[in-house]
C-alpha positions as CSV (number, residue, x, y, z in Angstrom):
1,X,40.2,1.6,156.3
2,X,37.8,4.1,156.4
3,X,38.4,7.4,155.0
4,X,36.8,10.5,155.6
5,X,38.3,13.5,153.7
6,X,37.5,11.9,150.2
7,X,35.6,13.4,147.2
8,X,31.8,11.9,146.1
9,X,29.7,11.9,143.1
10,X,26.5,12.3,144.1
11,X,24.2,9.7,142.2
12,X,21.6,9.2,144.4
13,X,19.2,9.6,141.3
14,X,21.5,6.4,139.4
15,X,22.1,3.6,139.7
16,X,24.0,2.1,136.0
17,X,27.3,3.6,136.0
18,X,28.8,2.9,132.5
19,X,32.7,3.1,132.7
20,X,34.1,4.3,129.2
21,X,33.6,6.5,126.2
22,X,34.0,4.3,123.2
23,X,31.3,2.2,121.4
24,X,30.3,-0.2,123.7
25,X,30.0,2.5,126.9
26,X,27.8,5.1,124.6
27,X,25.7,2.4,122.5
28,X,24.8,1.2,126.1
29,X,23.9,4.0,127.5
30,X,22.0,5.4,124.3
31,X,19.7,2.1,124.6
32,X,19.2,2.1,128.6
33,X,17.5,5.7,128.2
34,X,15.4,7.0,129.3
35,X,17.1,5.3,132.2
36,X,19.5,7.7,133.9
37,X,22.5,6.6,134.0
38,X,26.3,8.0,134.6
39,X,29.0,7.6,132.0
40,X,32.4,7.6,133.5
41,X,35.3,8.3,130.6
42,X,39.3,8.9,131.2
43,X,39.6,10.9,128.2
44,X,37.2,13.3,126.6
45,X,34.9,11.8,124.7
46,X,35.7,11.1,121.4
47,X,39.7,11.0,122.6
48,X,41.3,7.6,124.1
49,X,38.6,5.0,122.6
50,X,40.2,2.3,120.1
51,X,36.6,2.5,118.6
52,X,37.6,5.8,116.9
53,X,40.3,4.5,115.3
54,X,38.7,2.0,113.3
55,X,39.4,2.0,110.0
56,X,37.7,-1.2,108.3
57,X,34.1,-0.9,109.8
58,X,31.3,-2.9,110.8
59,X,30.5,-6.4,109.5
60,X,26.9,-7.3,108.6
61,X,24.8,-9.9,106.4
62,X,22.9,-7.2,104.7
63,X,24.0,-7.5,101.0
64,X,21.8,-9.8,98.7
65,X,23.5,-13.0,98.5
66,X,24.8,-13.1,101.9
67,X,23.1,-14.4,105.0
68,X,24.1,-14.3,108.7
69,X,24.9,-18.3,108.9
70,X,27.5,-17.7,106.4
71,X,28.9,-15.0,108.6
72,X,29.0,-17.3,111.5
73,X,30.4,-19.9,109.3
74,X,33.2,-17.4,108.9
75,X,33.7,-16.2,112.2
76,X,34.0,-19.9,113.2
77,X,36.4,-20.8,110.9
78,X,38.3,-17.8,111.5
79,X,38.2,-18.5,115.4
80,X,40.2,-22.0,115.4
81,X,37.8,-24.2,116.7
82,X,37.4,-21.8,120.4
83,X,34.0,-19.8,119.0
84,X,31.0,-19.9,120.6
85,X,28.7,-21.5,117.9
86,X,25.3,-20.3,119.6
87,X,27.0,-16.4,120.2
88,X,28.2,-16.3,116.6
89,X,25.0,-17.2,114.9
90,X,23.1,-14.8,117.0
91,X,25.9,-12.0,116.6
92,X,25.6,-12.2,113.1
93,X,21.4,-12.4,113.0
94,X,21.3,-9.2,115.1
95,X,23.8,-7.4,113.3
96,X,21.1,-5.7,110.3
97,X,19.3,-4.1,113.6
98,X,22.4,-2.7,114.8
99,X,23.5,-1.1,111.9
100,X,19.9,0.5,111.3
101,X,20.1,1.6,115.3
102,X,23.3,3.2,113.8
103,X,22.2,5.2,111.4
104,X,19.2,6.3,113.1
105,X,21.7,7.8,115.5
106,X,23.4,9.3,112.6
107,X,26.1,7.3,111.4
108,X,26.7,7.9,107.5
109,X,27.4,4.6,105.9
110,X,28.8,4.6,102.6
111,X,26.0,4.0,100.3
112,X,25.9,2.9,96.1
113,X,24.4,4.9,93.5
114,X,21.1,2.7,94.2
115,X,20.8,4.2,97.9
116,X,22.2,1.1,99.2
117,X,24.4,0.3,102.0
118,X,27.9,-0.2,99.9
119,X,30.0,-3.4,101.4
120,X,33.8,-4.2,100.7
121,X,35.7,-7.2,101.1
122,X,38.0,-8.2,104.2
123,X,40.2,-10.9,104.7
124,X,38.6,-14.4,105.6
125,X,35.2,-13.1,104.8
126,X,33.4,-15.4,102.2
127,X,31.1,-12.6,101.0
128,X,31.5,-8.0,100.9
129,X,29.7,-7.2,103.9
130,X,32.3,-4.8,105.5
131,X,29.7,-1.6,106.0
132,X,32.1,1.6,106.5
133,X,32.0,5.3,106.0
134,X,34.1,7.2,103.3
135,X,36.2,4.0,102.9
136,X,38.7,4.1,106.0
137,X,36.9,6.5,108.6
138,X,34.3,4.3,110.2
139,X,35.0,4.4,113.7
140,X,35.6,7.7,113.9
141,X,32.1,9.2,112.2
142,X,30.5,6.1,114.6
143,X,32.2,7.7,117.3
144,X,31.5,11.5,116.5
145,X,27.4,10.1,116.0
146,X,27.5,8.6,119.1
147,X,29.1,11.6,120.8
148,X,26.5,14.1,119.4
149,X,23.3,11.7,120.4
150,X,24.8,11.2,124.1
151,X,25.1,14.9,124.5
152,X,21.8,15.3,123.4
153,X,20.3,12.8,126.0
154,X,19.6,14.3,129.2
155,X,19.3,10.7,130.6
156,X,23.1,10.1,130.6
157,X,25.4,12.5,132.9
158,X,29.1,12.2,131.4
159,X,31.8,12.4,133.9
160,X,34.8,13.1,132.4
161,X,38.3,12.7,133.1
162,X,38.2,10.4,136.1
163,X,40.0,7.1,135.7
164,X,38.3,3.4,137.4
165,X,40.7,2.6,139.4
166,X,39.1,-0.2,141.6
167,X,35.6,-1.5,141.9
168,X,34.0,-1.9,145.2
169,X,31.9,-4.5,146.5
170,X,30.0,-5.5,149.9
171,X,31.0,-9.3,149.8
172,X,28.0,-10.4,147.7
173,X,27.7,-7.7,144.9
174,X,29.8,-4.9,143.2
175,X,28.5,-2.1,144.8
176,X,30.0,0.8,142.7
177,X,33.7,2.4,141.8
178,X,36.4,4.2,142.9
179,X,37.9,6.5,140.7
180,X,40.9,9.2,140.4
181,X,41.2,12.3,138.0
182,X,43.4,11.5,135.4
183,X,45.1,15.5,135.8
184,X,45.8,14.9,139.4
185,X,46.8,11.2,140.0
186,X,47.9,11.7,143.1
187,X,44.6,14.1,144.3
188,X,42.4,11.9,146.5
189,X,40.5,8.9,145.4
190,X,36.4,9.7,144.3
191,X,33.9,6.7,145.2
192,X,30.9,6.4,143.2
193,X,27.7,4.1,144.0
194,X,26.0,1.9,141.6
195,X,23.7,-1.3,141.5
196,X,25.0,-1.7,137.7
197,X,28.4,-1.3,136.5
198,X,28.9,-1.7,132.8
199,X,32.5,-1.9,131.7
200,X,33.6,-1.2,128.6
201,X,36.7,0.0,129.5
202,X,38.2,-0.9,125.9
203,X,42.0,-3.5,125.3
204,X,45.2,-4.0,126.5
205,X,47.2,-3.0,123.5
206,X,48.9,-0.5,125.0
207,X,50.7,-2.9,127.3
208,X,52.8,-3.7,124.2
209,X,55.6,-1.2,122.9
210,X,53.9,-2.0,119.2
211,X,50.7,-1.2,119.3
212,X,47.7,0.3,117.5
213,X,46.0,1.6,120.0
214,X,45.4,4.5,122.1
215,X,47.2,4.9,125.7
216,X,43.8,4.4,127.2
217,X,43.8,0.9,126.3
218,X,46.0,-0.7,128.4
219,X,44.1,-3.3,130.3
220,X,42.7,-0.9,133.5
221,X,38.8,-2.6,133.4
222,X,40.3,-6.6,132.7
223,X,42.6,-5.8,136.1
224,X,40.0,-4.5,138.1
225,X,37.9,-6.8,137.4
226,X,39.5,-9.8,138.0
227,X,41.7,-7.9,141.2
228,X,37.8,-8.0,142.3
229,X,37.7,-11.6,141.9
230,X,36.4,-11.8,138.5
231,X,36.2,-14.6,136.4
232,X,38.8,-13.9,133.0
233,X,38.2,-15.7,130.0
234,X,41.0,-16.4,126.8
235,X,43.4,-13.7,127.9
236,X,46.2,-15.3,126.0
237,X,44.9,-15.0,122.6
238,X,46.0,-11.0,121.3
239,X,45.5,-10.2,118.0
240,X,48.3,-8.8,116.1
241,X,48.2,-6.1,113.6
242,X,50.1,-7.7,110.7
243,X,50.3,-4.1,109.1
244,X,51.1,-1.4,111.2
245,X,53.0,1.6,109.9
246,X,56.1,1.8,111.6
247,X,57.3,5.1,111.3
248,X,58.3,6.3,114.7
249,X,54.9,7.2,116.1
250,X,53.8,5.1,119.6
251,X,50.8,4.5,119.1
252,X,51.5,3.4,115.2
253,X,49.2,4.5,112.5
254,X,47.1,1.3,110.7
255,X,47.1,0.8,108.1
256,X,43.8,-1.1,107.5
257,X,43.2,-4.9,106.2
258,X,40.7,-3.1,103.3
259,X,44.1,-2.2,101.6
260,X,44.9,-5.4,101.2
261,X,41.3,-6.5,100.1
262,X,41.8,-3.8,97.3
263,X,44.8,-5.9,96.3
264,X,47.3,-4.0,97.8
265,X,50.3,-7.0,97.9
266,X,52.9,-7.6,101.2
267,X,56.4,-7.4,100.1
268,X,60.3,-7.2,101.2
269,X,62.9,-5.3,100.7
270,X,63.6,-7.3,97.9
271,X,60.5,-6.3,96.1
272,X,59.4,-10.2,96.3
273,X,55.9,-11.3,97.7
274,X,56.3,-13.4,100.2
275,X,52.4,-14.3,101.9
276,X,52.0,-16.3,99.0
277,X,54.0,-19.5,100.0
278,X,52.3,-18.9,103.9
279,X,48.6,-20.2,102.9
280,X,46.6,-20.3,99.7
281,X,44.5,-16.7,100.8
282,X,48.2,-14.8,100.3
283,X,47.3,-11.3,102.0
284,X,44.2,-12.4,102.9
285,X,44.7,-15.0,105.2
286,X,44.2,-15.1,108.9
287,X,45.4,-11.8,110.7
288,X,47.6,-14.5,112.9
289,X,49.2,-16.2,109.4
290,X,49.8,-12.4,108.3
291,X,51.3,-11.4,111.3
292,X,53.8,-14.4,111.5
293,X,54.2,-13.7,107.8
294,X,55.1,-10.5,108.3
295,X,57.5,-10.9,111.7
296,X,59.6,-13.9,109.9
297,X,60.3,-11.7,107.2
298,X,61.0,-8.5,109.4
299,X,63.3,-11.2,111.6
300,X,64.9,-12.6,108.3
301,X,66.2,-8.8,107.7
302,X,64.5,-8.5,104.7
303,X,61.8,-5.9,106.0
304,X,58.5,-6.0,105.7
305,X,56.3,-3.2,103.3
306,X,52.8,-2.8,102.1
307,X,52.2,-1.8,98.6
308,X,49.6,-0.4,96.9
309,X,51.4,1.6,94.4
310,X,50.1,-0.6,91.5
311,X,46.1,-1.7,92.8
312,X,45.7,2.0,94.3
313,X,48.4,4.4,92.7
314,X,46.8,8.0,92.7
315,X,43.4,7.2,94.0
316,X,45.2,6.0,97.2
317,X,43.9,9.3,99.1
318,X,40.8,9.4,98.1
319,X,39.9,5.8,98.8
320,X,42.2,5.8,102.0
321,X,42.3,9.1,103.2
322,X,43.6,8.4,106.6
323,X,46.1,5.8,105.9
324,X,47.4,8.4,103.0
325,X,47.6,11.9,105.8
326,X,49.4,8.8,108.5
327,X,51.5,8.1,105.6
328,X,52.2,11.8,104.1
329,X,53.3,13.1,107.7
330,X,56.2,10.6,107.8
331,X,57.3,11.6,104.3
332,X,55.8,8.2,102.5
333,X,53.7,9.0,99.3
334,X,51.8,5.3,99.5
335,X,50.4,6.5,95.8
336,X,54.4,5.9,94.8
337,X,56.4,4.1,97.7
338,X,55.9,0.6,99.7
339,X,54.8,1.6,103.1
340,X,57.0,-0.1,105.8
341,X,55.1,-2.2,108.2
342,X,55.3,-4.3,111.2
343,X,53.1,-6.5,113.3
344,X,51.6,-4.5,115.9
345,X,49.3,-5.9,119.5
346,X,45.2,-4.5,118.1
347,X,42.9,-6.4,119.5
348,X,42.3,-9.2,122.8
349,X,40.3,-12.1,122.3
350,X,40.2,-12.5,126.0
351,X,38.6,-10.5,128.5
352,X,35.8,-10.2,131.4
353,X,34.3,-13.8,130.8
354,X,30.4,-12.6,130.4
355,X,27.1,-14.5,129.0
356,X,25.0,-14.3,126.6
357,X,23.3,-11.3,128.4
358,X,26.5,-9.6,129.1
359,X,26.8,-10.3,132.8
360,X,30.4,-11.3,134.6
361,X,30.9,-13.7,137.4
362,X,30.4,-10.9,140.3
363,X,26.6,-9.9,140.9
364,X,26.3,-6.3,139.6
365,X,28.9,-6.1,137.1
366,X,28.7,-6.2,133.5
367,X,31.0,-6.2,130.3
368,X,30.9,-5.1,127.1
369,X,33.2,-4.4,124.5
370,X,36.8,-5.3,124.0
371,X,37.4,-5.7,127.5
372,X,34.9,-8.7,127.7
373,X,34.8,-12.1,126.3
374,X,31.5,-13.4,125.0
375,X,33.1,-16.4,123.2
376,X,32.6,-14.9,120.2
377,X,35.9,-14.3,118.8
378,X,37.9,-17.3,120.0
379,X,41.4,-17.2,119.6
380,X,41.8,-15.1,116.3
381,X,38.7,-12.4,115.5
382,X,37.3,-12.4,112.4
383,X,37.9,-9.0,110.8
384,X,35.2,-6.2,111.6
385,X,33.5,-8.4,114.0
386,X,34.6,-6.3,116.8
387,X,32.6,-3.4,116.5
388,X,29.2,-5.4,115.3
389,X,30.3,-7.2,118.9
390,X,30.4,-4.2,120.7
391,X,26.9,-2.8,119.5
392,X,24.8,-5.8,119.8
393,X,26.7,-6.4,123.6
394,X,25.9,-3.3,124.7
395,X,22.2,-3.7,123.6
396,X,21.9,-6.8,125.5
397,X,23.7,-5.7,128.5
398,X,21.3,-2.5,128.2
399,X,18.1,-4.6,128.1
400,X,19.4,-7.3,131.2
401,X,19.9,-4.1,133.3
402,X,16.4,-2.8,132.2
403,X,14.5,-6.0,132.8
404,X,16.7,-6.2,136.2
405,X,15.2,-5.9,139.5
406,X,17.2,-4.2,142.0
407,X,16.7,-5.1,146.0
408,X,17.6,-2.0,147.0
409,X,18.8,1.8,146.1
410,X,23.2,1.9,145.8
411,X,24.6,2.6,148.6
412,X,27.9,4.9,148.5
413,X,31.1,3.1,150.5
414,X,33.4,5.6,152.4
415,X,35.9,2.7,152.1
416,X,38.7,3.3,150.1
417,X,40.2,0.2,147.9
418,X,43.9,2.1,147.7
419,X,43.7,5.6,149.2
420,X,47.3,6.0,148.1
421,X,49.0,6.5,145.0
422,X,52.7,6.6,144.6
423,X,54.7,7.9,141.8
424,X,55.2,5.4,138.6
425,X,58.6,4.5,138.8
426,X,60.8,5.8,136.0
427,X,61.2,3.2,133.2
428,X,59.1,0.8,134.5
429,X,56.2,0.9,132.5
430,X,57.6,1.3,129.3
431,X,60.1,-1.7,130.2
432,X,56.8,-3.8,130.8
433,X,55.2,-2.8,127.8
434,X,59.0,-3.7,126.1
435,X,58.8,-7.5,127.8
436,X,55.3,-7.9,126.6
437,X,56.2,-7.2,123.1
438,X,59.4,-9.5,123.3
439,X,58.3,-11.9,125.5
440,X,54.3,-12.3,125.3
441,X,54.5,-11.4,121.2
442,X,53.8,-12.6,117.8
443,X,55.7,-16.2,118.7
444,X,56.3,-17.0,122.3
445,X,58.2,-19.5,124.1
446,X,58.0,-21.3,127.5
447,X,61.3,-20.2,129.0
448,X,60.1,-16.4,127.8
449,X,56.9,-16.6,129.2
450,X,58.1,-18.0,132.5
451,X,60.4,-14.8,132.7
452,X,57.5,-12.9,132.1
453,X,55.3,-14.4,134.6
454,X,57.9,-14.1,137.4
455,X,58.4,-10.4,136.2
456,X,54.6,-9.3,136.2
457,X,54.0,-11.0,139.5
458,X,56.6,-9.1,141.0
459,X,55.3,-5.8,140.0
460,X,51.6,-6.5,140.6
461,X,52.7,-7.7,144.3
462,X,55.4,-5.0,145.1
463,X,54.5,-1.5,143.3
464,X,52.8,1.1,145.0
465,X,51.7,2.6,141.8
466,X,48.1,2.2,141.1
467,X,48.2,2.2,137.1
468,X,51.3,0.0,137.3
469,X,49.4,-2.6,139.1
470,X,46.4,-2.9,137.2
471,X,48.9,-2.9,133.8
472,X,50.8,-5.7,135.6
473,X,47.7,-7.6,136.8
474,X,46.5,-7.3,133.2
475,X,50.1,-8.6,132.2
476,X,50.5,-11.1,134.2
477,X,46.8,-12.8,133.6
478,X,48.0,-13.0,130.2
479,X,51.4,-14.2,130.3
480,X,50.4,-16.6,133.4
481,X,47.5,-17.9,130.5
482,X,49.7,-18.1,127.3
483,X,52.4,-20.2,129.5
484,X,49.7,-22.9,130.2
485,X,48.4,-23.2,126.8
486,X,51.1,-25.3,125.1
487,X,50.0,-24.9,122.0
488,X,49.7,-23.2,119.0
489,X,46.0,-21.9,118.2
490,X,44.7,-18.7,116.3
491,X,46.9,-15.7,117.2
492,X,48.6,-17.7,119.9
493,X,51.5,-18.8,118.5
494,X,54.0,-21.3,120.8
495,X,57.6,-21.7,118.7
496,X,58.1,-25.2,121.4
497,X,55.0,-26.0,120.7
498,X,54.2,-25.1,117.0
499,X,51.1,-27.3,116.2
500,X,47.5,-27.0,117.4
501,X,46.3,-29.6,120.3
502,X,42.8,-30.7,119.5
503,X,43.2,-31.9,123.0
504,X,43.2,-28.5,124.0
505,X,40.3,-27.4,121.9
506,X,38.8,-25.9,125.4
507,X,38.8,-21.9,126.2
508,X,40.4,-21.1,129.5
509,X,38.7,-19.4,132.1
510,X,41.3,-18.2,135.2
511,X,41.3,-15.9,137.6
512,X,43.8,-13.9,138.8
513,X,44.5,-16.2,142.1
514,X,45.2,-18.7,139.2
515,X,47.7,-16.9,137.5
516,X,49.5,-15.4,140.8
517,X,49.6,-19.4,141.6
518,X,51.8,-20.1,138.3
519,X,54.0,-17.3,138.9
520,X,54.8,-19.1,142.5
521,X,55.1,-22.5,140.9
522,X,57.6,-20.4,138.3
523,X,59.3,-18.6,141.3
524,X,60.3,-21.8,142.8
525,X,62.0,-23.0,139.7
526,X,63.9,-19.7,139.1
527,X,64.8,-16.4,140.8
528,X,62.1,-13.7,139.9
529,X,64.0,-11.0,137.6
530,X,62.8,-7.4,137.8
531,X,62.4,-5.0,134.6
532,X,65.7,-3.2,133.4
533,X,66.3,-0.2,132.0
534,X,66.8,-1.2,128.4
535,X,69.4,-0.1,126.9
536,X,69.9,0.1,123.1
């Protein structure tokens, strides 16, 4: 119902509202100026976006030798036979110009004595063509680049330190957002108009207890969307992390796949290598053969370590400078000692299903980023592929809103979506986060995943929390998905049903009505359970 004491931001001069601060958001707004557009972010820039976190870099064709058909070739393989052929090829032929965009915004890749771009090696990539900046600090000089060029644009208005909390439509089209301060979640709700909304809202890995990412990413743009009526595409495939460093710290330090393509080796406790009776690529297999690599041996009670003590020894902190101060802080010397690691939720596959141009199912609402699918991951991304996805998505969502003709100027509701926001309730969201890990993980099972469902659906029907809802809508779109896939493909792994289906060689596309109708099939098979208070 209508209400009238609300705050508005007045954008009566916009009409793109970007929602996020990582690559994706400022990319796209860099390349729709001198358009004016708004750019909503929860955190302060440069704080809460997985982008800055990146530690492997950017994958390009650019070295000689190398050519972007063999990067599709790899990305394809790599995807388990869900990758969009078409998306791929083109991802990989646009990839040089997105890298030079880069630099001309400031980003200092790592170049050879020659002056040359300098490329490493990354697991499942046939050729170097990793493009990074002093070794392991990519994403956050892209970030920092970004940050200063943005600031420098008078085109783009930041808004920062409002959270989406709800998009808002007229029946035909999204017609803007509404929003909350993130300092004040129970202050009143802001609406904002728009005849564009870009998301690039970021993950979900933050719905996990292990994760690598930042709070911010736990699934907020994926559950608006589809609560809007979106249509979601492959949100069962998550990409785990087979190397994070467990040492206490939520989210966990990475420690990045480009040790490993140095020749850092995966051991146990034992001191034995144990990757190399998983697949003939040892450490450099598939993140998804890593991972499992990693959990069995973890499960086993062997333990599960990264060392680099031999390939890296003392020039481990100068090669790896971040992985070494994550390492130093927990009292590890990695120059000296194997670093203890566990499989950790990174990166989702799945996401807002969008085209080739970036736009979703719902007129006036675009996706870009890690909270969209483009098809061109499939159901295990290729390493480094997700921030070459990110640029060249946000350039083409940037010059489909450009080319765009708009009927008529946004219109601001006075309609609130949820005008109320109740307290989280105490344990809850951590105990979510707890049953994805367990439940929705590195190896899942039907019986699991049904308990999950139930659990999710619960919470997304009955909370009166805003941020718990749009975690458990996120949760439950995933858990509803990976309990109808049965079975195993890329970094979804099903222990009943261990082998791949070439039947089922299909991506999903589901909406959220979809999943809430599984969780009532599942409810009438067995009492819904709600979340407990774990107890160690």
């Amino acid at each position: 119902m209508p209400n009238q004491h609300h705050e508005l931001i007045d954008n009566s001069n916009n009409d793109v509202v970007i929602v996020g601060g990582g690559l994706a958001g400022l990319f796209c707004a860099l390349k729709l100026a001198p358009r004016p557009v708004i750019l909503v972010s929860a955190a302060p820039l440069g704080e809460g976006a997985s982008t800055a976190w990146a530690q492997g870099g950017i994958a390009a064709a650019m070295a000689e030798g190398d050519s972007a058909e063999a990067h599709a070739a790899d990305t394809i393989a790599a995807g388990a036979g869900l990758v969009d052929g078409k998306i791929a090829l083109e991802l990989a032929r646009e990839a040089p110009a997105r890298i030079h965009d880069l630099l001309q915004y400031g980003v200092p890749f790592d170049r050879d004595l020659e002056g040359s771009l300098s490329v490493s090696q990354e697991a499942a990539h046939s050729a170097r063509r990793i493009v990074r900046v002093c070794g392991d600090r990519a994403g956050g000089a892209i970030i920092t680049a970004l940050i200063g060029a943005v600031r420098a644009t008078a085109s783009i208005r930041v808004v920062e330190g409002y959270v989406a909390e709800a998009l808002l439509s007229d029946g035909e089209a999204v017609t803007g957002l509404q929003l909350r301060r993130t300092a004040d979640l129970s202050a009143k709700p802001v609406n904002i108009a728009a005849r564009a909304v870009v998301l690039a809202t970021g993950g979900i890995g933050h719905l996990y207890s292990v994760t690598t990412n930042p709070v911010e990413a736990c699934g907020i743009g994926l559950a608006i969307a589809a609560r809007a009526g979106a249509v979601i595409a492959d949100p069962e495939f998550v990409q785990f992390h087979p190397t994070a460093i467990m040492v206490g710290r939520d989210p966990a330090p990475l420690a990045t796949e480009a040790l490993r393509g140095e020749g850092a080796t995966l051991v146990n406790s034992r001191g034995e290598r144990f990757m190399q009776r998983q697949h003939r690529l040892a450490e450099l297999a598939p993140r998804d053969i890593v991972a499992r690599g990693v959990f069995a041996e973890i499960a086993s009670g062997r333990g599960a370590f990264l060392d680099a003590t031999a390939s890296l020894g003392k020039h481990f902190a100068e090669k790896f400078p971040t992985v070494h101060a994550s390492c130093i802080s927990a009292g590890i010397d990695p120059a000296t000692q194997p670093i203890p690691i566990a499989p950790a939720a990174h990166y989702h596959m799945g996401g807002v299903a969008v085209d080739a141009r970036g736009r979703s199912s719902l007129q006036g609402l675009w996706a870009g980023g890690e909270v969209a699918c483009t098809g061109a991951h499939g159901a295990n991304r290729l390493a480094s592929n997700s921030l070459l996805e990110a640029v060249v998505f946000a350039a083409r969502i940037a010059e489909d809103i450009s080319g765009h003709g708009f009927a008529a100027p946004a219109r601001l509701s006075t309609v609130m979506t949820t005008p109320r926001n109740c307290a989280m309730p105490p344990l809850t969201g951590a105990n979510l986060r707890a049953m994805m890990t367990s439940h929705v993980g590195v190896i899942r099972d039907s019986d699991r995943l049904a308990e999950a469902v139930r659990t999710f659906a619960a919470i997304e029907r009955d909370t009166g929390n805003i941020a718990l809802r749009n975690m458990a809508t996120t949760a439950l779109l995933v858990a509803a998905s990976a309990w109808a896939r049965r079975e195993s493909r890329g970094a979804h792994y099903r222990a009943d049903y261990p082998s791949d289906n070439p039947g089922l060689a299909l991506r999903t596309t589901t909406t959220l009505a979809s999943a809430r109708e599984i969780a009532a099939s599942l409810s009438e098979r067995a009492p819904a359970r709600s979340i407990q208070p774990m107890i160690a």
